[in-house]
C-alpha positions as CSV (number, residue, x, y, z in Angstrom):
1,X,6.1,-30.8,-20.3
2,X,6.0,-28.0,-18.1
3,X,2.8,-28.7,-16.7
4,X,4.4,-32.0,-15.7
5,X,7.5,-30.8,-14.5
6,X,5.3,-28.1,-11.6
7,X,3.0,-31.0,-11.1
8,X,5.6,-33.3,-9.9
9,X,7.1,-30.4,-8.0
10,X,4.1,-29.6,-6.3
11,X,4.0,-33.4,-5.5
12,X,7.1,-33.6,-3.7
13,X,7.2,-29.7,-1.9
14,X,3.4,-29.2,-1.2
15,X,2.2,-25.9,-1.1
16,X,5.9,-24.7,0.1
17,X,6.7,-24.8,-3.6
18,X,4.0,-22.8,-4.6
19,X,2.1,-20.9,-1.9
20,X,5.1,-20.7,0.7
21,X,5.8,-17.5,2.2
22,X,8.9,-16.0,1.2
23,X,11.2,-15.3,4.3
24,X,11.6,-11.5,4.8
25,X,15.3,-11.6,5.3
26,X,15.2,-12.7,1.6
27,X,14.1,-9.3,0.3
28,X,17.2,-7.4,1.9
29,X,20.3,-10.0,0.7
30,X,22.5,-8.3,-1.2
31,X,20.8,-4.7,-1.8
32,X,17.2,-3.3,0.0
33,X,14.1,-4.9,-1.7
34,X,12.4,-3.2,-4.9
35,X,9.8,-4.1,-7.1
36,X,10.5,-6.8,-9.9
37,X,10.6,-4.4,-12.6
38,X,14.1,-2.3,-10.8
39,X,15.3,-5.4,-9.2
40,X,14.7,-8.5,-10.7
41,X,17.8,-10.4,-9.7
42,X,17.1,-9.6,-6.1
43,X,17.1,-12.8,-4.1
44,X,13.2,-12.1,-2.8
45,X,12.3,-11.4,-6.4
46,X,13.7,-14.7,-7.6
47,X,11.6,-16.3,-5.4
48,X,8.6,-14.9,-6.1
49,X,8.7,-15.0,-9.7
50,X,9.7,-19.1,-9.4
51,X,6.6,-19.7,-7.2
52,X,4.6,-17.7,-9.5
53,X,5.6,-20.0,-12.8
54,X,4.8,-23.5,-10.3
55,X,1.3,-21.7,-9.9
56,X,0.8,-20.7,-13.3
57,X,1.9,-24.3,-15.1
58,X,0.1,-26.7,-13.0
59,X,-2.2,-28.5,-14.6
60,X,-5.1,-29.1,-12.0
């Protein structure tokens, strides 16, 4: 099911979903950027972490 559901994402986003670059001002909304592990709820790190599970459940 997952594999499905980043597959059809891909499909309709392209490589934004997936391999898009992240906009810097996204890493200072809200509080300055840190890594995942101290910040995980920061905007830039939300990001990352989504296109990170599109990469790692596609199927092809």
């Amino acid at each position: 099911m997952r594999g499905m559901l980043c597959d059809t994402l891909f499909d309709v986003f392209g490589h934004r979903i997936c391999c898009g670059r992240i906009p810097e001002w996204a890493a200072r909304v809200g509080h300055p950027w840190r890594p995942v592990g101290e910040a995980p709820l920061n905007l830039y790190n939300v990001l990352w972490r989504a296109q990170e599970w599109v990469r790692s459940g596609m199927s092809g």
